[in-house]
Phi, psi and omega in degrees: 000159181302301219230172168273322187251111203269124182295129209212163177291157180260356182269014151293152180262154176281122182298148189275108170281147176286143207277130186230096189299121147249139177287146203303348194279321176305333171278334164312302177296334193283300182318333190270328188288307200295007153297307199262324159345279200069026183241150155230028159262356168269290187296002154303297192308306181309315200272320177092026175214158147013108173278005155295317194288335248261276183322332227243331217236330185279326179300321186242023181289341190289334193276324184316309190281000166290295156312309177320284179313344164281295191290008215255145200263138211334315169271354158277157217258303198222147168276346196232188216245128153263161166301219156239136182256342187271346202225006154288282191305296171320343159269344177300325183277342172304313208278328188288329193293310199294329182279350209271271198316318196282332181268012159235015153089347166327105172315132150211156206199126171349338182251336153307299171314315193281328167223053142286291201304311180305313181304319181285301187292319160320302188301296202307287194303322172273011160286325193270357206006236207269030141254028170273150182225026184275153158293177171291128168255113193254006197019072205258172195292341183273351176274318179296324148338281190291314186327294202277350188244318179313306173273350170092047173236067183256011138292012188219108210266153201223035207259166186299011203255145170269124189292061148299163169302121159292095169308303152308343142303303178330313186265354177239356168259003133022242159327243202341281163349290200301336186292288172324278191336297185313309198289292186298317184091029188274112157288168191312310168302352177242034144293047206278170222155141163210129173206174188245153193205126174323106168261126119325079216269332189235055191236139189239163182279162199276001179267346178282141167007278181277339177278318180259356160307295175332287202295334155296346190251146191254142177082210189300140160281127182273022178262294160023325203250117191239145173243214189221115177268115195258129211212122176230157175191119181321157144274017161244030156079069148244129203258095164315158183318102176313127157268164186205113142275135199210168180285329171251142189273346207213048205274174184278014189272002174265343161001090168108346202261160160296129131248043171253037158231026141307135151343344205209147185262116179294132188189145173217156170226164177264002134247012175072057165219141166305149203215169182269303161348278183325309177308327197260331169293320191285300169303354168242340161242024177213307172301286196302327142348280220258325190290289231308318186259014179274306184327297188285329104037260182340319202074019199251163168259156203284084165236128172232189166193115147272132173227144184255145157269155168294039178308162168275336186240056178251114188301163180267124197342302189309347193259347163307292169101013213219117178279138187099358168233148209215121184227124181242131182243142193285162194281157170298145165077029141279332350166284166292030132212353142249333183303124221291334196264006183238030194255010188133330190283318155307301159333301165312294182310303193312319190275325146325329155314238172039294182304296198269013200257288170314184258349302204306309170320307241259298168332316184298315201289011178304317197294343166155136177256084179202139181319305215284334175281293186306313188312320207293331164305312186300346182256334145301354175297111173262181179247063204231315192304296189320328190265333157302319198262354154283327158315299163330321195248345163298304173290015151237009152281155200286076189341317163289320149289335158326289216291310214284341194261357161277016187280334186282349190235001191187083171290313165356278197314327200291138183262314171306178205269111201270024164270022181286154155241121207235038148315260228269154188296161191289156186283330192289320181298313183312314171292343190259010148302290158333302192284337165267334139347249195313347145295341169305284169089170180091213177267094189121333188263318212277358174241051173267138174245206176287331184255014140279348173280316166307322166315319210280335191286287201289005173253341156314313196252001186295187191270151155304128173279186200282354205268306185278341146278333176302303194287314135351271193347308195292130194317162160315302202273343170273129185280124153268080211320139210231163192270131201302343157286287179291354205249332179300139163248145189232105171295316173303141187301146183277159193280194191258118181239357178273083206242176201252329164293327177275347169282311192296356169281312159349275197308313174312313197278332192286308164309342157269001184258278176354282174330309197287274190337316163277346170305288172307319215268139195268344174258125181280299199275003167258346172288323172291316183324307173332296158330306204267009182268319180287322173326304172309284200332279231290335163316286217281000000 
């Protein structure tokens, strides 16, 4: 078979799990596994139930454990077995590593895990130094067992063999494709693709400056700080509303904003990683939306297919629910070669960042062209900043590059000459790095080359170290330092500053910066062109 996972309609209904009574002790154990999780579609999976019941049971942890602490008898301390919290956390970062890898395309293989797996808990126990009370840990092959039926990873191959591209799927599966298309009658606009991708949203090449300034500064690193882009786009390259997951839901460069009227459809965890949860929220409320009203635009019917890769935190077809969408998965270990966004199209945004992260700097340098100025900008930058320049850079890949990165898997569709090769960013993006680089100056920018731009794209994407897993990791009650702008949550209602006094000030001021722009500007049809653009904004 093609695939692992059989592309089925998201209108089959899901077979009925038998309904299974627990006992508070079992609920207990469950709460405590969803602690170290944070998934609760894993620990559905774990358990053989509802990722409802999962939710249901977490809505009633204060009586459950209460009751627990009533029945439990005068001299015990705890009613259930504790773990090892170190060897918790370590398979949580493991599992966080094997999904780390598979959406980058990384080989991994049972003697990796095992000792990856030894290593993080040696680091974790020797943190605590002769207060530790963890045990020897031996990562045995029987451990990779329970490990792998505990997270729910039997789509994710983890066998002695290295999860290279499979080439001989890559290649027949096509075939298969083109078959499906034909069969359904799906045009290129009701063709979808989706995949997710790390951004280091504040990260600079590593010879610069602003990179060893970073590294040099005590407590969290923001080049660090990552969030997660979930990126969909057709085959005839129309790119839908960009998601962005991030670790606070509430941060404070956001003070004040809507956030359904961002640039970016928003979701968060407190580790900034996809969930099967996040996914399905993201897929009902954003994806089926935003296709829905492109179709219609169109005059086309709402028939789609989304194709997927086999990520773990990619739902299984049946849990969608939506008549008219259709999910389809790419065979395993394919990925780096048919899938259409890893075909160039991620790669491409990432260097556009790249490109507008440097304008910005550049923009910035009215105020004094001195390390101590630039620096100071780079630390006001937020991830408020950030999202503007994703906006941007989502809207300069290019349609036509979309639809050309759909050649290895559907070529029919492609308008272009499809011996193009757009793996990598355009010569033309790389050089106008450069060239704001060396508007920049200093240690790293002004001798920047092609292969520190490639480095900074490709270090977005390396695997997590053990440093970045420890921190993934860390329990509720351990402070993670966070960059002091962005690490704030703000619960409290923001006061309104969008009053009918502060727009009609808006509007005076804006309108008189018009006036002067048309007073200068020596072409009449572009100062109006000005005019009526501002007129539009403030209309809509």
């Amino acid at each position: 078979m093609a695939t692992k996972r059989k592309s089925s309609s998201a209108t089959e209904s899901a077979p009925k799990r038998e309904k299974k009574v627990k006992t508070l002790q079992e609920k207990v154990e469950l709460l405590d596994m969803l602690q170290r999780v944070k998934s609760s579609s894993a620990v559905a999976r774990h358990y053989s139930i509802n990722e409802s019941t999962v939710t249901y049971i977490k809505k009633n942890e204060k009586q459950i454990r209460e009751a627990v602490a009533a029945a439990a008898p005068a001299g015990a301390k705890r009613l259930h077995v504790v773990r090892d919290a170190n060897l918790s956390r370590t398979e949580a970062g493991i599992f966080l590593r094997v999904q780390d890898c598979h959406k980058k395309r990384i080989p991994i293989d049972s003697v990796m895990i095992r000792g990856k797996a030894k290593s993080l808990y040696e680091n974790l126990k020797s943190r605590e130094g002769g207060t530790s009370q963890s045990t020897d840990f031996l990562a045995s092959k029987g451990w990779v067992d329970k490990f792998r039926h505990r997270y729910g990873l039997r789509n994710v191959r983890v066998t002695g063999e290295a999860a290279s591209a499979n080439q001989e799927a890559a290649r027949e599966f096509p075939a298969t494709f083109k078959q499906l298309i034909e069969e359904k009658g799906y045009e290129p606009e009701q063709a979808f693709n989706a995949d997710e991708t790390a951004l280091f949203w504040k990260k600079m090449p590593q010879r610069t400056f602003i990179s060893k300034e970073d590294k040099r500064a005590p407590g969290f690193k923001a080049a660090r700080d990552r969030l997660t882009m979930l990126l969909c786009a057709n085959a005839v390259g129309h790119i839908i509303k960009p998601t962005l997951i991030y670790k606070a839901a509430n941060p404070r460069a956001l003070k004040g904003k809507d956030k359904s009227q961002l640039p970016v459809y928003w979701m968060s965890n407190k580790k900034a990683w996809t969930t099967r949860a996040l996914f399905l929220e993201w897929f009902h409320q954003c994806f089926v939306p935003e296709v829905r009203k492109y179709l219609a635009n169109k005059g086309m019917e709402f028939k789609v297919m989304l194709a997927l890769d086999n990520a773990p935190g990619h739902p299984d077809s049946h849990e969608f629910h939506i008549e008219g969408v259709e999910i389809v998965y790419l065979p395993p270990n394919t990925t780096s070669i048919i899938q259409p966004l890893d075909q160039g199209v991620i790669r491409t945004f990432k260097a556009h960042y790249t490109r507008y992260s440097l304008e910005r700097i550049v923009h910035a340098m009215d105020e004094g062209h001195n390390v101590e100025n630039i620096m100071k900008n780079w630390k006001e930058f937020t991830i408020a900043d950030a999202i503007k320049i994703i906006e941007r850079a989502v809207k300069a890949v290019k349609p036509e590059t979309v639809n050309l990165c759909w050649k290895n898997i559907w070529p029919e569709c492609v308008k272009r000459d499809i011996n193009v090769n757009i793996t990598e960013p355009g010569q033309e993006i790389m050089e106008g790095i450069i060239d704001l680089a060396k508007q920049v100056g200093g240690e790293g920018f002004e001798d920047m080359h092609m292969e520190d731009i490639q480095d900074l794209i490709d270090t977005r994407s390396n695997e997590l170290t053990e440093d970045d897993l420890i921190d993934l990791t860390a329990p509720e009650g351990e402070a993670i330092p966070d960059d002091e702008e962005e690490g704030g949550v703000e619960e409290e209602v923001p006061e309104d500053k969008f009053t009918l006094d502060n727009i009609a000030e808006s509007i005076h001021r804006f309108n008189g910066a018009i006036d002067f722009f048309y007073d200068i500007d020596p072409s009449m049809v572009r100062a109006l062109k000005v005019r009526e653009l501002e007129e539009a904004a403030i209309s809509t």
